[in-house]
C-alpha positions as CSV (number, residue, x, y, z in Angstrom):
1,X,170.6,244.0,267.4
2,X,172.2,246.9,265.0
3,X,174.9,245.1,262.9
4,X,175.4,242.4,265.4
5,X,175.5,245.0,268.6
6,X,173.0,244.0,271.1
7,X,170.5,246.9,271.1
8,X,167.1,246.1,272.1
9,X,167.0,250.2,272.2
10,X,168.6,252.7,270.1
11,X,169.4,256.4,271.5
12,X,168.0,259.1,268.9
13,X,169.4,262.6,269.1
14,X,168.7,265.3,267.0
15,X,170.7,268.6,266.4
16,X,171.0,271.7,264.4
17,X,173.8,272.9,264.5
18,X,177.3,270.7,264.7
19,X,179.0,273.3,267.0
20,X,177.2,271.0,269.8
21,X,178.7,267.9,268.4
22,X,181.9,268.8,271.3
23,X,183.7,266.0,273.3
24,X,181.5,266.9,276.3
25,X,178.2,266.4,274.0
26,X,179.0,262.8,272.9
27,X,180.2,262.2,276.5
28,X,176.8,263.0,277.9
29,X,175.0,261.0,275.1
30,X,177.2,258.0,276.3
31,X,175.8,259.1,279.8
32,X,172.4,259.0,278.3
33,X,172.7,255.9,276.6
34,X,174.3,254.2,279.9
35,X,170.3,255.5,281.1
36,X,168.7,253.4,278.6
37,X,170.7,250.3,278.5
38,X,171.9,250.7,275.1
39,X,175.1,250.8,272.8
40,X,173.6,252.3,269.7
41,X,172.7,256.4,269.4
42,X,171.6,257.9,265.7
43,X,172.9,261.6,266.2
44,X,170.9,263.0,263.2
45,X,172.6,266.8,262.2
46,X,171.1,268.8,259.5
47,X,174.7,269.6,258.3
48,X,176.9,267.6,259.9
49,X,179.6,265.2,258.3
50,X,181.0,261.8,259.6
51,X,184.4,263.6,260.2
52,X,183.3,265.5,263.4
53,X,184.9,263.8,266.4
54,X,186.0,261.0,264.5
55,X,188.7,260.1,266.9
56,X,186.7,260.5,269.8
57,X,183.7,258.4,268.5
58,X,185.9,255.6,267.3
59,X,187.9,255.7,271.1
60,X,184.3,255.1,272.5
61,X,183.5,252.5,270.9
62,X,186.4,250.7,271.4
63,X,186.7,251.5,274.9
64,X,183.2,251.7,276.2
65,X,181.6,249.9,273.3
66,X,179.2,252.8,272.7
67,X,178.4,253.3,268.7
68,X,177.4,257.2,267.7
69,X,176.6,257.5,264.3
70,X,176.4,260.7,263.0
71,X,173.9,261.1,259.9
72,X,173.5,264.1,257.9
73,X,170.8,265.1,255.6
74,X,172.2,263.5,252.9
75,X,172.4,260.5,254.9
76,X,168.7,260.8,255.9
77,X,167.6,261.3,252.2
78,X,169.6,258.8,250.8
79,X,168.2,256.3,253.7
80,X,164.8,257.4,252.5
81,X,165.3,257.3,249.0
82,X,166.9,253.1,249.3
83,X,163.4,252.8,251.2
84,X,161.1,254.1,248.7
85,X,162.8,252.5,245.4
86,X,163.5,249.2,247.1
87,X,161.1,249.0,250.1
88,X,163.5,248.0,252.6
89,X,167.0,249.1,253.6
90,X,170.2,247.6,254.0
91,X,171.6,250.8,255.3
92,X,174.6,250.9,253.3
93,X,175.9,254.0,254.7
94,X,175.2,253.2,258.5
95,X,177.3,249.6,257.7
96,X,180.4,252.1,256.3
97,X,180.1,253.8,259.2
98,X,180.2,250.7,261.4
99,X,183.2,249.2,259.7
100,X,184.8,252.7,260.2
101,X,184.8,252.1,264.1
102,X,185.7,248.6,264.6
């Protein structure tokens, strides 16, 4: 599970640009996700930020229970960096982004 959401699977999706992060895009993950039997995706975006589609995320997971987080490069390092100095994570930032949706 992923903060108490049954995931025995997590959808990964990587992009470069956030002009693909559109409401058809995270439509199409859920789509994807529905494949895989999951209700977790990590959308990791080079220079994204946790404001794009924020309405549109939160109204999926409350309606289809589907949780998208989006990470950013900051994100990612800052992930890696509570790894290397602690040698596990709590994931901090991915809990914040949790609470943000329920």
């Amino acid at each position: 599970s992923v903060f108490e959401i049954p995931a025995e699977k997590i959808l990964v999706n990587i992009v470069m640009s956030s002009s693909h992060i559109n409401e058809n895009y995270l439509e199409s993950l859920t789509q994807e996700m529905d494949v895989i039997k999951t209700s977790v995706c990590l959308l990791a975006c080079c220079e994204a930020t946790n404001e794009l589609q924020k309405e549109k995320i939160k109204a999926l997971a409350k309606s289809k229970g589907k949780y998208i987080f989006i990470i950013n490069s900051v994100a990612i390092n800052g992930i890696l960096d509570e790894y290397y100095k602690i040698g596990e994570q709590h994931f901090s930032m991915l809990r914040d982004k949790f609470k943000e949706l329920n």
